[in-house]
C-alpha positions in Angstrom: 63.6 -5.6 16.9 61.2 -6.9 19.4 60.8 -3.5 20.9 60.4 -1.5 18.0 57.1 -0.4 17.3 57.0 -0.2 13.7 58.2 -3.4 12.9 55.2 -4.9 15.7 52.6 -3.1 13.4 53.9 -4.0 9.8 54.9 -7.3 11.0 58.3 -7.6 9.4 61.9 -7.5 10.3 63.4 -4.6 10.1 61.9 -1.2 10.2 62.5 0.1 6.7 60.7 0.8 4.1 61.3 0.8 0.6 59.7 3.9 -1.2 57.4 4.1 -4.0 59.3 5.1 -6.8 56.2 4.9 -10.2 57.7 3.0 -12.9 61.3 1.9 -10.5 59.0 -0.6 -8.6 57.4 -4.0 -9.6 56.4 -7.1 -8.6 60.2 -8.2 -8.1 61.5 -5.6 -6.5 59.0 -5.9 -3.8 59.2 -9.0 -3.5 62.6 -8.9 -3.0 62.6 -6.3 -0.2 59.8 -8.2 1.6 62.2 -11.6 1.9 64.9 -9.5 2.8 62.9 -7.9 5.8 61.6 -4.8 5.1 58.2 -3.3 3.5 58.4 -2.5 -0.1 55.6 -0.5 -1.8 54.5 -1.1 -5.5 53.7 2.5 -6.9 52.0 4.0 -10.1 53.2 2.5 -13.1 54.3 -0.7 -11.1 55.8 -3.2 -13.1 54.8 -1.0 -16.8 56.4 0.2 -19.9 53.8 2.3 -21.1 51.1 4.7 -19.8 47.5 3.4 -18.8 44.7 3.5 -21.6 41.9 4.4 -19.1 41.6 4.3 -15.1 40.4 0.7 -15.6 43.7 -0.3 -17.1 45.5 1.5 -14.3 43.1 -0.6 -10.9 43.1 -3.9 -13.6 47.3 -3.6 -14.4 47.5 -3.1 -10.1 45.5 -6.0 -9.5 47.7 -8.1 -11.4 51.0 -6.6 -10.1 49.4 -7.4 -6.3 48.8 -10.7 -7.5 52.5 -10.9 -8.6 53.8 -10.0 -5.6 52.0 -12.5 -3.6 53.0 -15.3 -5.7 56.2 -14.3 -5.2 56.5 -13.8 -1.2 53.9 -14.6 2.1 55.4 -11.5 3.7 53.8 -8.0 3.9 54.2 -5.7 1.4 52.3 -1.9 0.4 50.4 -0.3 -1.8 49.5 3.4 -2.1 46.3 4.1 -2.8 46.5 7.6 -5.3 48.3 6.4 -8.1 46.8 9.2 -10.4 46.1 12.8 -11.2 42.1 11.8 -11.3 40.7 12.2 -7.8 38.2 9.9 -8.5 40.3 6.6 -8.6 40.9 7.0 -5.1 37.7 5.1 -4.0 37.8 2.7 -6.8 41.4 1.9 -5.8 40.4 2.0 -2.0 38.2 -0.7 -2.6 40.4 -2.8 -4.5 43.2 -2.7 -1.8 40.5 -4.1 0.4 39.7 -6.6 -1.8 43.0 -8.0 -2.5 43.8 -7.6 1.0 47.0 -5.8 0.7 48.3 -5.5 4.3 49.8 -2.1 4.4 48.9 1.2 2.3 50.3 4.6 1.7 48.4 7.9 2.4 50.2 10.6 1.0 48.5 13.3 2.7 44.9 12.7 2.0 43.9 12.7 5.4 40.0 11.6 4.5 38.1 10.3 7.0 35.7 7.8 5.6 38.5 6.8 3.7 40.8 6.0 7.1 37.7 4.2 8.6 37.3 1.6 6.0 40.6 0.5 6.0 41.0 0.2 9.4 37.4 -1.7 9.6 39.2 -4.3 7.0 42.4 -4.4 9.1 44.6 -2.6 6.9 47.4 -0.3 8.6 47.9 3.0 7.0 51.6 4.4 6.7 50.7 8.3 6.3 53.3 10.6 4.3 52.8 14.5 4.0 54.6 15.8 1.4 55.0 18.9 2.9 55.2 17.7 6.8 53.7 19.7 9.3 52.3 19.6 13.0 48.6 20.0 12.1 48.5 17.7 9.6 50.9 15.0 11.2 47.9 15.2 14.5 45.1 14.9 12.1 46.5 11.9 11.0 47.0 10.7 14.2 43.5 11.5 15.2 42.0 9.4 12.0 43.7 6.3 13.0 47.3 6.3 11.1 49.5 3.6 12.6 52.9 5.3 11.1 54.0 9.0 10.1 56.3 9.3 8.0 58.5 12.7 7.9 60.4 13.7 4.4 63.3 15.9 4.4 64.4 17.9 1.8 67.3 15.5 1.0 65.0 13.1 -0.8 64.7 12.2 -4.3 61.3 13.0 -6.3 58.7 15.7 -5.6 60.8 17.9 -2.9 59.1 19.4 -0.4 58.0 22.8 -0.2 60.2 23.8 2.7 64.0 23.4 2.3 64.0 22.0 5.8 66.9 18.7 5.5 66.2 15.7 6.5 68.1 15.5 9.9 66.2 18.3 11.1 62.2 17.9 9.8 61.9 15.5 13.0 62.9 17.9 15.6 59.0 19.8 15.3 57.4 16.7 16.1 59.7 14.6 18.2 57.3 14.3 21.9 54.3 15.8 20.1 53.3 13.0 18.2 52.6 9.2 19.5 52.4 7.5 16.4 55.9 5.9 15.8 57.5 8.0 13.0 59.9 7.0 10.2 62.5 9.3 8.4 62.8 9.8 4.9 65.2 11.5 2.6 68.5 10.8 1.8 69.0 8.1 3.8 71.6 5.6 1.6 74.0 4.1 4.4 73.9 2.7 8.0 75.6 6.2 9.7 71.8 8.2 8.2 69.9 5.2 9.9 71.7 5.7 13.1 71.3 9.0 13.5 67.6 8.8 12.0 67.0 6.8 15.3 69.0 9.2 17.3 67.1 12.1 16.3 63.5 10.1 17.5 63.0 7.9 14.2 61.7 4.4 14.7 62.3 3.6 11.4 63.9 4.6 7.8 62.1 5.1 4.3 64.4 4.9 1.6 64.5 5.4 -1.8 67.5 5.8 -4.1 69.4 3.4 -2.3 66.7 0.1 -3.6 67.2 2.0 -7.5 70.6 1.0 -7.1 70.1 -2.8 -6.4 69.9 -5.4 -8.7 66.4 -6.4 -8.2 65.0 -2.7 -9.3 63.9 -2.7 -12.9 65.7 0.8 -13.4 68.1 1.2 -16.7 71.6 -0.1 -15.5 73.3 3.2 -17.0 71.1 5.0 -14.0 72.2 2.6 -11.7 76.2 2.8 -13.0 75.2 6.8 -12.7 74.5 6.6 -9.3 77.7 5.1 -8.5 79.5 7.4 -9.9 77.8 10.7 -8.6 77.9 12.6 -5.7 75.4 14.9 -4.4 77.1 18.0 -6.1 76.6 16.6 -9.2 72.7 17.2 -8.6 70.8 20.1 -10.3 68.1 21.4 -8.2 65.7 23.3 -9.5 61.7 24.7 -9.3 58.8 23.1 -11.1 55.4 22.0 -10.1 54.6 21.6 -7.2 57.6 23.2 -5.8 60.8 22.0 -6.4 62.8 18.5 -7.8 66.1 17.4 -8.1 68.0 15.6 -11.1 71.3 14.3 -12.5 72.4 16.5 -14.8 70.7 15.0 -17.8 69.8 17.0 -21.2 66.7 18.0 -19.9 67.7 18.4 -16.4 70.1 20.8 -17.7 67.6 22.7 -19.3 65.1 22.8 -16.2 67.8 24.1 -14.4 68.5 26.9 -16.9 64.7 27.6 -16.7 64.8 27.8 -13.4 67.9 30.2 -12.9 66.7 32.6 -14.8 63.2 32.9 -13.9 60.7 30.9 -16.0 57.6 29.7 -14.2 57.4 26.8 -12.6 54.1 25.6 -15.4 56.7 26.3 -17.8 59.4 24.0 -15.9 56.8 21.0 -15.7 56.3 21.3 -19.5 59.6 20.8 -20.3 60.3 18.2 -17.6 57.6 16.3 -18.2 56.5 14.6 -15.1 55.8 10.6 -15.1 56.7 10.6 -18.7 60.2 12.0 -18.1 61.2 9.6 -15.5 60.3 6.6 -17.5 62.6 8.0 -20.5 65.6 8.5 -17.9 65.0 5.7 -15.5 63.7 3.2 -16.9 64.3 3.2 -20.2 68.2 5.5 -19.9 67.4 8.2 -22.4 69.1 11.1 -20.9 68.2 13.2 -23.6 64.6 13.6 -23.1 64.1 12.1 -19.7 65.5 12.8 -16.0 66.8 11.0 -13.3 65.3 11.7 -10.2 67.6 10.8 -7.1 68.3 12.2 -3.3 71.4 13.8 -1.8 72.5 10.1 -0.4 73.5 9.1 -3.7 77.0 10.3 -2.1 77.1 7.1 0.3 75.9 4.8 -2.4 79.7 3.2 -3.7 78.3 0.1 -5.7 75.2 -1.9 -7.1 74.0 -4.4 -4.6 71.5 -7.1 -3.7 68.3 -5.8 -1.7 69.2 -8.2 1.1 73.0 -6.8 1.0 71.5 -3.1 1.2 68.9 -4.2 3.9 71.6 -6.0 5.7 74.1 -3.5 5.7 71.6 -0.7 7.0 70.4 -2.7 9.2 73.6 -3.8 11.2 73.6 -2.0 14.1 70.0 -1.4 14.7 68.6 -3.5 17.8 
């Protein structure tokens, strides 16, 4: 890897990246990816079983899970720095990140200046992720002083993109238009994606569902036995704020995709679905009932629970 640009500025292995998944990451899980070679990304609701009291409790229960992580592994490791619905936390969190000295974070498309310049005058490189990816916005970061783009296709798991634009062809807009080194995300579960993620221009992979299927992730072992037994057709898609989100086909899943089919708004979809709260019933806590379980189309590669450094490993075989 001692060409590869992306594992030069994160200083790590391997280049991939494990995703921030809300209440599927923790102090562990991290840690564990970290050892193993990659960048792992704590996320909102990081190491939690219940919501925050105030945005205090939410920078104060990050602090702590930081500090976790560091006792836990020397290596690098990432922190995003909206983990909320209130704007205002952004600076508040922004501060703390410096702070702790956390050595990577996550822009998911805020693309503020001031912001950008005070990380980068504390040393702290900036991994920046557009949810819906596009060339303006993918320059812009560029020109504020991102050290990685990351593009999401719509094979991911999570809030979809607006676009249904898959994953092996979202990098073919900015491939020679770009000179930030750019990673690929969405639905990337076994070594074939990575390979052709670097054949289509990617430096690097982002990956999600694949790390809820390990061992190490704090998800409820009925979603992780799910997994395994799924495919991408057993996946119901369907619209809800912002745009659209996929699901296995739980009792609310089911009825969001009803919903959807014939019509209802997609306000109306959310209510039902019930955001952050609905992924800690069916992810965390395996009530598929009244929760969801939010995964991408590689779930269809994914043949058995494994250690982080057996997934990292295995993805990582033939990259040089």
């Amino acid at each position: 890897m001692q060409n590869n640009r992306i594992t030069q500025i994160l200083n790590i292995k391997y280049p991939i990246v494990q995703a921030p998944m809300a209440w599927m990451t923790d102090a562990h899980l991290v840690a564990s990816v970290a050892n193993a070679g990659g960048l792992g990304f704590l996320a909102p609701h990081a190491g939690q079983t219940t919501n925050p009291t105030s945005n205090q409790d939410v920078l104060d229960r990050m602090r702590a899970e930081i500090r976790k992580v560091k006792a836990l592994t020397d290596k690098p490791f990432g922190v995003p720095f909206v983990l909320s619905y209130d704007l205002s936390l952004i600076p508040l969190m922004v501060d703390l990140l410096i702070e702790e000295q956390v050595p990577v974070v996550l822009d998911n498309g805020w693309l503020d200046e001031e912001i950008y310049a005070k990380l980068k005058q504390a040393g702290i490189k900036i991994i920046c992720r557009v949810g819906n990816p596009n060339l303006p916005d993918a320059l812009k970061a560029q020109k504020l002083g991102a050290d990685i783009l990351v593009l999401t296709g719509f094979d991911e798991g999570g809030t979809l993109p607006m676009k249904e634009i898959g994953s092996f062809n979202v990098s073919a807009e900015f491939v020679g238009k770009v000179d930030l080194p750019m990673m690929l995300a969405g639905g990337i579960a076994d070594k074939k994606a990575v390979q052709t993620a670097f054949m289509l221009g990617a430096e690097g992979v982002w990956v999600g569902t694949a790390f809820i299927a390990t061992h190490e992730c704090r998800a409820s072992q009925k979603v992780k036995d799910w997994i395994v037994q799924s495919t991408a057709n057993d996946l119901l898609l369907f619209r809800t704020e912002p745009y659209y989100y996929r699901s296995l086909p739980t009792e609310v899943a089911k009825k969001c995709f009803e919903m959807s089919e014939n019509g209802a708004s997609r306000a109306d979809i959310a209510k039902v679905m019930n955001a952050g709260t609905g992924m800690r019933l069916g992810m965390l806590e395996g009530d598929f009932e009244h929760g969801y379980v939010s995964v991408g189309n590689g779930i269809s590669a994914i043949d058995r629970v494994k250690s982080v450094q057996e997934l990292v490993d295995e993805l990582m075989v033939d990259i040089a």
